[in-house]
DRENVO-366706 format. One record per residue: residue number from 0; residue in three letters; chain; x, y, z of N, C-alpha, C, O in turn. Coordinates in steps of 0.2 Angstrom, whole numbers, always signed. Each point is the difference from the previous one (the first is absolute). Example, Ala and Ser with C-alpha at 12.3 -4.5 7.8 and 13.67 -1.06 7.14 Angstrom:
DRENVO-366706
num,residuo,cadena,nu,nv,nw,cau,cav,caw,cu,cv,cw,ou,ov,ow
0,ALA,A,+66,-28,+39,-4,+6,+0,+4,+6,+0,+5,-1,+3 .
1,SER,A,-7,+6,-7,+4,+6,+1,-4,+5,+3,+3,+6,+1 .
This chain:
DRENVO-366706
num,residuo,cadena,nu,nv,nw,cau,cav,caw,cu,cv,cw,ou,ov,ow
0,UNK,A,+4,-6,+0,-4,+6,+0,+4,+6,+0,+5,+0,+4 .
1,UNK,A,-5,+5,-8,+2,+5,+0,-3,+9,+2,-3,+4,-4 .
2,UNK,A,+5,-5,+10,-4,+7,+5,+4,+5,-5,+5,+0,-3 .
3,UNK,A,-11,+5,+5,+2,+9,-3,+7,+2,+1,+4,+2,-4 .
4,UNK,A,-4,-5,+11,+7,+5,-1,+8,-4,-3,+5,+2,+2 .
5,UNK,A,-6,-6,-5,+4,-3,-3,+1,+2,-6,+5,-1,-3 .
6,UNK,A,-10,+5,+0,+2,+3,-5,+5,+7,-1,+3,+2,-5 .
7,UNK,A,-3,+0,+12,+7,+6,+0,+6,-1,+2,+4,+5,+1 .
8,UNK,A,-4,-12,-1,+8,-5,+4,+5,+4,-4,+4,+3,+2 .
9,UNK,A,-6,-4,-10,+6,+2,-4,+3,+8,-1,+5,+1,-2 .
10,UNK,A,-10,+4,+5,+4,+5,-1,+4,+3,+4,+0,-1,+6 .
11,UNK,A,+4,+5,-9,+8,+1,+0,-1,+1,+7,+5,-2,+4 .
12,UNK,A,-12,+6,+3,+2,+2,+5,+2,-8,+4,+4,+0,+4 .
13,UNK,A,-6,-5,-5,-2,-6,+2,+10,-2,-1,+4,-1,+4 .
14,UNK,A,-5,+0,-11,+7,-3,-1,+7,+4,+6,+4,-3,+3 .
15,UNK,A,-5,+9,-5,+6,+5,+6,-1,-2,+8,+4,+1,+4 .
16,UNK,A,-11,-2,-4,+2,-2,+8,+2,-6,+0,+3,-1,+5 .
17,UNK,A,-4,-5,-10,+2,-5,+1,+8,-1,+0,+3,-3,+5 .
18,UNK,A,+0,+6,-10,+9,+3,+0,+1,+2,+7,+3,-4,+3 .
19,UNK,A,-5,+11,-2,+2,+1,+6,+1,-5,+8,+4,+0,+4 .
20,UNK,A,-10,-4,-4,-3,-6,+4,+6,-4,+0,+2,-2,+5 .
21,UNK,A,+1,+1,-9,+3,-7,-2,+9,+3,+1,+4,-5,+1 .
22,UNK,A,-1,+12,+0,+5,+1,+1,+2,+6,+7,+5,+1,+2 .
23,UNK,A,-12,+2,+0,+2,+3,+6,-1,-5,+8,-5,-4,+1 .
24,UNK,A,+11,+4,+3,-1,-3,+5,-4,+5,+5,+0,+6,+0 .
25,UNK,A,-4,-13,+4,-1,+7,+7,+3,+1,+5,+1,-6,+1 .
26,UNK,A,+2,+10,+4,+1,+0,+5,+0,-8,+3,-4,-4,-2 .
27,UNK,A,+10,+1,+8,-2,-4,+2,-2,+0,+7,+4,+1,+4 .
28,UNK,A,-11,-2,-1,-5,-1,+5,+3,+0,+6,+4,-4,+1 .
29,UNK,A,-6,+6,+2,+4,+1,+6,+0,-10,+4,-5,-4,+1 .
30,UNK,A,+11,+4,+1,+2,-6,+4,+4,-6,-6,+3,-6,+1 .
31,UNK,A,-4,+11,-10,+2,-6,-5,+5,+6,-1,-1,+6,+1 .
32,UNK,A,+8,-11,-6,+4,+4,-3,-1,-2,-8,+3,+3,-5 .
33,UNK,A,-7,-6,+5,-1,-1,-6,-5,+4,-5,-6,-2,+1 .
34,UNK,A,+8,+7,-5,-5,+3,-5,-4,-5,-4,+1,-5,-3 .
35,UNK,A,-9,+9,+3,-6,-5,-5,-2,+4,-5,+1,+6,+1 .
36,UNK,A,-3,-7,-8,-3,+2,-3,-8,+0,+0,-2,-6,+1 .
37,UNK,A,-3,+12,-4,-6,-1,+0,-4,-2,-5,-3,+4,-3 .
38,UNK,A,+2,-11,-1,-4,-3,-5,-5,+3,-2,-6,+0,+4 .
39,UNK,A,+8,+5,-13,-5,+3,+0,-5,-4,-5,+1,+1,-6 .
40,UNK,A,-8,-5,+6,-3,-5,-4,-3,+4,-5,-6,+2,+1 .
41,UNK,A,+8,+0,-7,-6,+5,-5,-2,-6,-3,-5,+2,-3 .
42,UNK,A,+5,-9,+2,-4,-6,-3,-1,-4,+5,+5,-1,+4 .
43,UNK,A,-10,-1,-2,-4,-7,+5,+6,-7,-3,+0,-1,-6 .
44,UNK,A,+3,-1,+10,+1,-6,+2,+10,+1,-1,+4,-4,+0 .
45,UNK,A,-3,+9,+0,+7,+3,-2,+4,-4,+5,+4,-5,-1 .
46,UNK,A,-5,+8,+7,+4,-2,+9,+0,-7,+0,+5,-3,+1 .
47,UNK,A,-9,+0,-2,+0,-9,-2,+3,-4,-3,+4,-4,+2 .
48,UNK,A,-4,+8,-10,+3,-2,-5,+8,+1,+2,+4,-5,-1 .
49,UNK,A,-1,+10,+3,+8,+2,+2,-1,-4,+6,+6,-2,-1 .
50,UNK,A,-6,+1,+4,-1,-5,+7,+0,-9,-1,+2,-4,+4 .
51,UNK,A,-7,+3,-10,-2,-6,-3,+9,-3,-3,+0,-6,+2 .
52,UNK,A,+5,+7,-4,+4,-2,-4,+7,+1,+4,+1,+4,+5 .
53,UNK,A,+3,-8,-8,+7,-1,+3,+1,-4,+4,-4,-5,+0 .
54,UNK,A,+10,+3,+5,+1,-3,+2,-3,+1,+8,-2,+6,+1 .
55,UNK,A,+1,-11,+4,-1,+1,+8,+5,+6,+1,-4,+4,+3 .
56,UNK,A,+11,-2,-3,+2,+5,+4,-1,+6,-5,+3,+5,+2 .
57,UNK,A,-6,-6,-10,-1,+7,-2,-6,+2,+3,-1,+6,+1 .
58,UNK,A,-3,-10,-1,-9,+2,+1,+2,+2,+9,-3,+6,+0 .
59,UNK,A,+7,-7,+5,+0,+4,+5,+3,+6,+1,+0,+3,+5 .
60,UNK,A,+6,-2,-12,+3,+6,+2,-4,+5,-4,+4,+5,+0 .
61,UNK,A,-10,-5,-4,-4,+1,-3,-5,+5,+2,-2,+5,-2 .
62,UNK,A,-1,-11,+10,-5,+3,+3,+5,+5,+7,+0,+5,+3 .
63,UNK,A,+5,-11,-3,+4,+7,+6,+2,+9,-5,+1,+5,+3 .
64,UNK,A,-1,-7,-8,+1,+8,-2,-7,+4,-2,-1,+6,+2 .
65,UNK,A,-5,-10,-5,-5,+2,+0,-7,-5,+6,-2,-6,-1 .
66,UNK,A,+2,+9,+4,-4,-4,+6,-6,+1,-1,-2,+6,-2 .
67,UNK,A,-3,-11,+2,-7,-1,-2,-4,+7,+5,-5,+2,-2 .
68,UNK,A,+6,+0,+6,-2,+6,+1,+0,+6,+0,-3,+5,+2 .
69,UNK,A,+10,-8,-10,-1,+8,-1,+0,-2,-8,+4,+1,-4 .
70,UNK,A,-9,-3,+3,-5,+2,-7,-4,+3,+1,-4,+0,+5 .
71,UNK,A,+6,+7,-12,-6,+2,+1,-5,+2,-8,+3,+4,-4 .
72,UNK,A,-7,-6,+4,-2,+0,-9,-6,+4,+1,-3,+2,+5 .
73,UNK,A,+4,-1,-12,-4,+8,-4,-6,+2,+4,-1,+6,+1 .
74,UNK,A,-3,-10,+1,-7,+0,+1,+1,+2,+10,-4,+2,+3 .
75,UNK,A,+9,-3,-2,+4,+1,+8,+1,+6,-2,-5,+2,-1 .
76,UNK,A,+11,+2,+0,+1,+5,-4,-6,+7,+1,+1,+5,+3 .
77,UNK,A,-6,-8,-7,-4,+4,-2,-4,+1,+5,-4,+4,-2 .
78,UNK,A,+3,-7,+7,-4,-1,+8,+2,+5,+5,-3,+4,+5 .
79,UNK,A,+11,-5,-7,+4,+4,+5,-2,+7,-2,-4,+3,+3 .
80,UNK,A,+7,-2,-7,+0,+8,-5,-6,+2,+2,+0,+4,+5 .
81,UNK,A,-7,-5,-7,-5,+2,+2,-2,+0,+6,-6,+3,+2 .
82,UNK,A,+9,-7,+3,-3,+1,+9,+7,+6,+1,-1,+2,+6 .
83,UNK,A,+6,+0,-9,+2,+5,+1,-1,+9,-2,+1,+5,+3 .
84,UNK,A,-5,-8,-9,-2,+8,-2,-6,-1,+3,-4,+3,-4 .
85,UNK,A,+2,-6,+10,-6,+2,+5,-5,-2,-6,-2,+5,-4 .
86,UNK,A,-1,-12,+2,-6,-3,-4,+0,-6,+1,+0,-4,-5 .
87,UNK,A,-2,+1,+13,+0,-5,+0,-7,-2,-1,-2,-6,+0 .
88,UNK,A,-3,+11,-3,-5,-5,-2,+0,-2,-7,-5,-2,-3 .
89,UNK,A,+11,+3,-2,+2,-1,-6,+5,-9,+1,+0,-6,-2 .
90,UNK,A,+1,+8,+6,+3,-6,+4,-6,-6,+1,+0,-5,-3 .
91,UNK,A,-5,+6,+7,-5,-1,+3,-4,-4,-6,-2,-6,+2 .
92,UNK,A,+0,+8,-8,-1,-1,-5,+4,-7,-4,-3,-2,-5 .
93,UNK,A,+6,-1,+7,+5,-7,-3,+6,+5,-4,+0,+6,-1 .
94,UNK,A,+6,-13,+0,+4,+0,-3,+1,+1,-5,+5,+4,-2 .
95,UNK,A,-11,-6,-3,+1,+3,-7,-2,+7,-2,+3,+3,-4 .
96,UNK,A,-10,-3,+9,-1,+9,-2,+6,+6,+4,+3,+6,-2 .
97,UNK,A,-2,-11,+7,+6,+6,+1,+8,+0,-5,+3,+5,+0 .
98,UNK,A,-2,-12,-3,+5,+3,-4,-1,+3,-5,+4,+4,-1 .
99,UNK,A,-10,-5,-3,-2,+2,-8,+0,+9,+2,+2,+4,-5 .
100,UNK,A,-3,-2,+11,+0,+7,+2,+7,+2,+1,+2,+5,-3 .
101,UNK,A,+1,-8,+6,+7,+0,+0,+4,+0,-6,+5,+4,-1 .
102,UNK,A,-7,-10,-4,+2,+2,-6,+0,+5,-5,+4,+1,-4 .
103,UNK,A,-9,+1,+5,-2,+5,-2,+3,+8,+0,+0,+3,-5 .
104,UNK,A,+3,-2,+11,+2,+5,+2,+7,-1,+0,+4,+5,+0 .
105,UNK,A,-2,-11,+1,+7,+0,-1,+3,+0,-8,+5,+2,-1 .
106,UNK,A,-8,-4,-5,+0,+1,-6,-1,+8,-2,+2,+2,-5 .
107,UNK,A,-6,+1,+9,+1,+7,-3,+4,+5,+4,+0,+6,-2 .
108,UNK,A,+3,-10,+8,+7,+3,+3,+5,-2,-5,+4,+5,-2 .
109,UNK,A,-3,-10,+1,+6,-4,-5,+0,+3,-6,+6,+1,-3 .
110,UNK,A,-13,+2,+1,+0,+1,-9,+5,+10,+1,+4,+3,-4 .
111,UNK,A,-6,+0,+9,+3,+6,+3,+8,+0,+1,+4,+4,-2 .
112,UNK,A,-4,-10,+7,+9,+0,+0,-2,-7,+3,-5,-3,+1 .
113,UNK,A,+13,+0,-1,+3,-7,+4,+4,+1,+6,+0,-5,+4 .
114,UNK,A,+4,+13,-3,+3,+1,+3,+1,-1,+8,+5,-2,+3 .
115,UNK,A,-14,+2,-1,+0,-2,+7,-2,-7,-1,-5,+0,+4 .
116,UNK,A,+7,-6,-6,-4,-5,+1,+7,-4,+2,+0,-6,-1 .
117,UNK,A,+7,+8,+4,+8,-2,+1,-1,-4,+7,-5,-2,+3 .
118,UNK,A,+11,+2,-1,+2,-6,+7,-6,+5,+6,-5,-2,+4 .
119,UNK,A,+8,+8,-4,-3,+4,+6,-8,-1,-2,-4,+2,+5 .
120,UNK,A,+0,-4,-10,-9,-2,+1,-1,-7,+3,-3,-2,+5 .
121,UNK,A,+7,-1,-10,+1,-7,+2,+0,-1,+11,-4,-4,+3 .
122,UNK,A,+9,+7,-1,+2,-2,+4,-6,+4,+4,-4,-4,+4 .
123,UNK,A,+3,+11,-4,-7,+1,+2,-6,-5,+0,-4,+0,+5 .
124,UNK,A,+4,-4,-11,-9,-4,+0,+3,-7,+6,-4,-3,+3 .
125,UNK,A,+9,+3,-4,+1,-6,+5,+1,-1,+7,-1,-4,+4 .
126,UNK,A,+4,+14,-3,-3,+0,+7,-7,+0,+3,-2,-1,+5 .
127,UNK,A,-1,+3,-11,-7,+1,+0,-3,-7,+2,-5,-1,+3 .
128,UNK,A,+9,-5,-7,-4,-7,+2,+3,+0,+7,-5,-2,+3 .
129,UNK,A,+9,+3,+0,+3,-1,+5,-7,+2,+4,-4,-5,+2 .
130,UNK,A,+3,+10,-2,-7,+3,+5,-4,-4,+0,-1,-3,+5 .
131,UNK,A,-1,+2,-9,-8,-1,-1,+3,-9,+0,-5,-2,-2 .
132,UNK,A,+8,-2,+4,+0,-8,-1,+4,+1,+10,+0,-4,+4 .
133,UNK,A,+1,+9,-4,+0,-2,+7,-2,+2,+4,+3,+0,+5 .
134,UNK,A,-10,+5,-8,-5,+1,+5,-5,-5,-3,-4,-3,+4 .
135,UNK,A,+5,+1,-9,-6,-6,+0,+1,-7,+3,-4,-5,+0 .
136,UNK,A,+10,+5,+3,+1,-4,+4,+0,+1,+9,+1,-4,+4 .
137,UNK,A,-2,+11,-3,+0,+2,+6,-8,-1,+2,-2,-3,+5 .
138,UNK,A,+0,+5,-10,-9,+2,-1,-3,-9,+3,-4,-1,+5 .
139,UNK,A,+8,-3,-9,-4,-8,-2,+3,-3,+8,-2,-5,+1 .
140,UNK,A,+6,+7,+2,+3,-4,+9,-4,+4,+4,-1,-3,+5 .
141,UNK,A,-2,+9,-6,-1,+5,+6,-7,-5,+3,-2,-5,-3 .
142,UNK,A,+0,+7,+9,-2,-4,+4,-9,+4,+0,-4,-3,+3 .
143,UNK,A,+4,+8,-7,-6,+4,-3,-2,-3,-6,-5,-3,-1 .
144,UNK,A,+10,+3,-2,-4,-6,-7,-2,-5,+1,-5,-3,-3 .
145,UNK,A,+8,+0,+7,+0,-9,-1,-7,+0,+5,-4,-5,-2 .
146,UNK,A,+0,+9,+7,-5,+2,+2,-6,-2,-5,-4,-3,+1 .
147,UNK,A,+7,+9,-7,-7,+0,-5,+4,+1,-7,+1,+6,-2 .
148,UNK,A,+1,-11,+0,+3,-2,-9,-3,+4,-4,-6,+2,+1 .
149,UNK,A,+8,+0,-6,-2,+2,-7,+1,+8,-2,-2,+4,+4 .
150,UNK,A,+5,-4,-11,-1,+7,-2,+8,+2,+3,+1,+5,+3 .
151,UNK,A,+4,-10,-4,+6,+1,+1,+4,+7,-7,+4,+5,+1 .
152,UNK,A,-6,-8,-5,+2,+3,-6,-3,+8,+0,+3,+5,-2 .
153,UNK,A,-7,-5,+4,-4,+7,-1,+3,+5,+7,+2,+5,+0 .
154,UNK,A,-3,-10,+5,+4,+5,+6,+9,+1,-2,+3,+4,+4 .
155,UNK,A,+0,-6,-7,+5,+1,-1,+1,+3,-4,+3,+5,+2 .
156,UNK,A,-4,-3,-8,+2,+6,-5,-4,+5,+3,+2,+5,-1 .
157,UNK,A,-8,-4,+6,-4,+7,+4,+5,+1,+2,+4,+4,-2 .
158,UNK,A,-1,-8,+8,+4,+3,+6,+6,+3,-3,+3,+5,+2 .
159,UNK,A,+0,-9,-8,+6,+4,+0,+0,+7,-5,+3,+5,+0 .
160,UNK,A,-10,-6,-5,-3,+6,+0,-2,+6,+3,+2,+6,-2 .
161,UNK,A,-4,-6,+5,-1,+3,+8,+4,+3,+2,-2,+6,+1 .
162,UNK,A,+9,-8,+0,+6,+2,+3,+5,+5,-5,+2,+5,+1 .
163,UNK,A,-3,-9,-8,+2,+5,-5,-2,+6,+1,+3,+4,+3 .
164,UNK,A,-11,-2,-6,-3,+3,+1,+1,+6,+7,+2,+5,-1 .
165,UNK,A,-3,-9,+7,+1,+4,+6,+7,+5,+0,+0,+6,+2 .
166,UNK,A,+4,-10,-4,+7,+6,-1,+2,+3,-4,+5,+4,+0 .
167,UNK,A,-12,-4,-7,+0,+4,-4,-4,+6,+3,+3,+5,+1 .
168,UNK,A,-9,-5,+1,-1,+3,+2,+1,+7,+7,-1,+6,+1 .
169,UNK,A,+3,-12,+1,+4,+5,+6,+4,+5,-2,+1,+5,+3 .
170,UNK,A,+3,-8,-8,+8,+5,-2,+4,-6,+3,+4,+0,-5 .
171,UNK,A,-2,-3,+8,+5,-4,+4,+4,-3,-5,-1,-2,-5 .
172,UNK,A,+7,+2,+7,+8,-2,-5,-4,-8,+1,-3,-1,+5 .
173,UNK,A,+4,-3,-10,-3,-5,-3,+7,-6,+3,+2,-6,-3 .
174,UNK,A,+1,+9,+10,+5,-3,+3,-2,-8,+4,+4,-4,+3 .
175,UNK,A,-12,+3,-3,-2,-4,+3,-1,-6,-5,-2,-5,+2 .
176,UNK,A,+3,+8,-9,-1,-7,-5,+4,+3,-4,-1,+1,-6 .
177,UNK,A,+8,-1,+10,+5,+3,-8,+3,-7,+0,+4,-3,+3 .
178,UNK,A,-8,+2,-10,+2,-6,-5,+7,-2,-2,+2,-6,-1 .
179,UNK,A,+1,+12,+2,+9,-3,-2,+3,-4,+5,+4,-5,-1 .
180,UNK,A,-6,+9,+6,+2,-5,+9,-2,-4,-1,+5,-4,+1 .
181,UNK,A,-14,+1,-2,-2,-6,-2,+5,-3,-3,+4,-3,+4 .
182,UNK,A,-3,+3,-10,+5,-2,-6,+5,-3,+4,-1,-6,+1 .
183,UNK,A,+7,+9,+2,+5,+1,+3,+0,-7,+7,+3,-5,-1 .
184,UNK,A,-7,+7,+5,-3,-6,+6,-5,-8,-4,+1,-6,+1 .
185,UNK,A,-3,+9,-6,+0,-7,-2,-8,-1,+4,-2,-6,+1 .
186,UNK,A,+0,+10,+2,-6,-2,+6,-4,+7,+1,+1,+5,-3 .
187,UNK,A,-5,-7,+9,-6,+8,+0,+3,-2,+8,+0,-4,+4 .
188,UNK,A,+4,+11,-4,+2,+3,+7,-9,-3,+6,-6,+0,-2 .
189,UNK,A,+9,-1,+7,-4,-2,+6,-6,+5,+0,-6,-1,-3 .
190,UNK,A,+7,+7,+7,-5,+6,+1,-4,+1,-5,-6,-1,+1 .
191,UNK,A,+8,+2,-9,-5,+0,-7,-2,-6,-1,-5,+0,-4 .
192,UNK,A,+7,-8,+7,-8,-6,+2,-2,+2,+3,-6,+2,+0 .
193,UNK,A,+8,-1,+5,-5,+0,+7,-8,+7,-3,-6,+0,+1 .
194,UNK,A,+10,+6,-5,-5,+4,+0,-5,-4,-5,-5,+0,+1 .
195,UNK,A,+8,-3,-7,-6,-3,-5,-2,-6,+3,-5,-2,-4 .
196,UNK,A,+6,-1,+8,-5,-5,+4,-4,+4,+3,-6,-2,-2 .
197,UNK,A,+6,+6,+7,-5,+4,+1,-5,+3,-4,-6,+0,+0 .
198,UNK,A,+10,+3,-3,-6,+4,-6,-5,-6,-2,-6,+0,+1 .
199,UNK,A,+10,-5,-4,-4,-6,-4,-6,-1,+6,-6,-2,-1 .
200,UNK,A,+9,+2,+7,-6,-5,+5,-7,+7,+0,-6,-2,+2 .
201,UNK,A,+7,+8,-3,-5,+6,-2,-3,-1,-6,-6,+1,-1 .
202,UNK,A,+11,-4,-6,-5,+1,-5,-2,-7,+0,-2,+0,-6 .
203,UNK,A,+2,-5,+8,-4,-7,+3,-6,+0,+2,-5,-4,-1 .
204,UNK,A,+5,+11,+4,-7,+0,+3,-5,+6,-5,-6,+1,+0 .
205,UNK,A,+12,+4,-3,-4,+5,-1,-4,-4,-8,-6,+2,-1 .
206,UNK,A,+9,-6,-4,+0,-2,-6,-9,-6,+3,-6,-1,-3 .
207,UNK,A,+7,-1,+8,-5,-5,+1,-6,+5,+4,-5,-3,+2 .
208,UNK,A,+5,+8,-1,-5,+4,+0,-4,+5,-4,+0,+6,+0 .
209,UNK,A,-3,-12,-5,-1,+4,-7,-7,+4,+2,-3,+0,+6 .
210,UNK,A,+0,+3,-12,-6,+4,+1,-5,-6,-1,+1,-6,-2 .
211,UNK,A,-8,+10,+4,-6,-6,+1,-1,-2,-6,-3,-6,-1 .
212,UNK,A,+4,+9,-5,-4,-4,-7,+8,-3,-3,+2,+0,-6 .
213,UNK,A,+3,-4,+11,+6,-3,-5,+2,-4,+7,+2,+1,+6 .
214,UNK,A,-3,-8,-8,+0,-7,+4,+8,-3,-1,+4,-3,+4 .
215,UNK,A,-2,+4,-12,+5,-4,+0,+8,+5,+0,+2,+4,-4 .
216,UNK,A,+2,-6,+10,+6,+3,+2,+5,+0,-6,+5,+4,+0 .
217,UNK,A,-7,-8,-5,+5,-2,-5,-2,+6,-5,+5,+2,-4 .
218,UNK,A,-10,+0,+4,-2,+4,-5,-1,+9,+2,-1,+4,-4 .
219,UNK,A,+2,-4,+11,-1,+4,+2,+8,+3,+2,+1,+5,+3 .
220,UNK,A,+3,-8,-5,+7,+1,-1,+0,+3,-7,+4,+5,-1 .
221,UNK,A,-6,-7,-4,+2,+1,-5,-2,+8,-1,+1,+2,-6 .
């Protein structure tokens, strides 16, 4: 089966993140000394297929340079971008509608210039996965979710939406989600979980308190 967003695998923005993916190291994580790179997937089944072949100790130094955790493909990508430009109900919407939006906008930045799409965007969108994959892992252990399950997806692009938004707002140096640190650590400093686990455990309740004429939480995210 061939989903929508397969159809924009091929263009040149896809191909250069791919290049990029494939020759910039990250930082290495605190407690390793060993630098990883970030697997960037612009075709379904790519991390597999480069994983699938060689021998036993090539297939291990393979995943130790590229770690199954840090895949991250077009349709990831395009989730992050949009819970960062504060649009998690674009998000909220699926995968595909949120890429094909994503595509969209990113073909007519591209057709403008190439110039900003280099290592410093790259390494931006991944700290951006950094955020959001491990608030959605703070979100899914907290001992408020596991209470009352469901609508993990939507609480997670609001809250970090949220926070974007709030320091936009305010004026505030964007020091509390400065992305390059991100990048640099390899991880979401302690105090910036701790605030998006809170926030999230607010819009948990605020997303499931819809208005009287809208029953379904999943649509009413949208």
């Amino acid at each position: 089966r061939i989903s929508e967003a397969d159809f924009f695998s091929s263009h040149p923005f896809h191909l250069e993140m791919e290049k990029i993916s494939r020759r910039l190291s990250a930082p290495p994580k605190p407690g390793s000394l060993a630098p990883t790179k970030w697997f960037y997937e612009r075709a379904r089944g790519q991390y597999k297929d480069k994983s699938a072949y060689g021998s036993r100790n090539e297939k291990r130094r393979f995943e130790a340079e590229y770690p199954k955790k840090q895949v991250v493909s077009k349709t990831d990508l395009a989730k992050y971008q949009a819970t960062f430009e504060c649009m998690p109900h674009l998000v909220s919407r699926g995968a595909q509608k949120c890429f094909l939006d994503f595509a969209e906008g990113v073909s007519k930045e591209w057709a403008k210039s190439q110039d900003g799409f280099n290592e410093g965007y790259f390494r931006t969108v991944m700290a951006k996965a950094i955020v959001f994959r491990e608030t959605d892992r703070l979100v899914g252990v907290s001992d408020w979710y596991k209470a009352d399950r469901g609508y993990k997806a939507n609480i997670v692009t609001y809250a970090i939406a949220w926070l974007v938004n709030h320091l936009k707002v305010r004026s505030v140096q964007v020091s509390a989600l400065d992305l390059q640190s991100i990048w640099n650590r390899q991880e979401l400093p302690e105090d910036v979980a701790n605030a998006l686990l809170e926030i999230a455990r607010h819009v948990s309740a605020a997303i499931r308190d819809t208005p009287e004429n809208v029953r379904n939480v999943g649509e009413y995210a949208k």
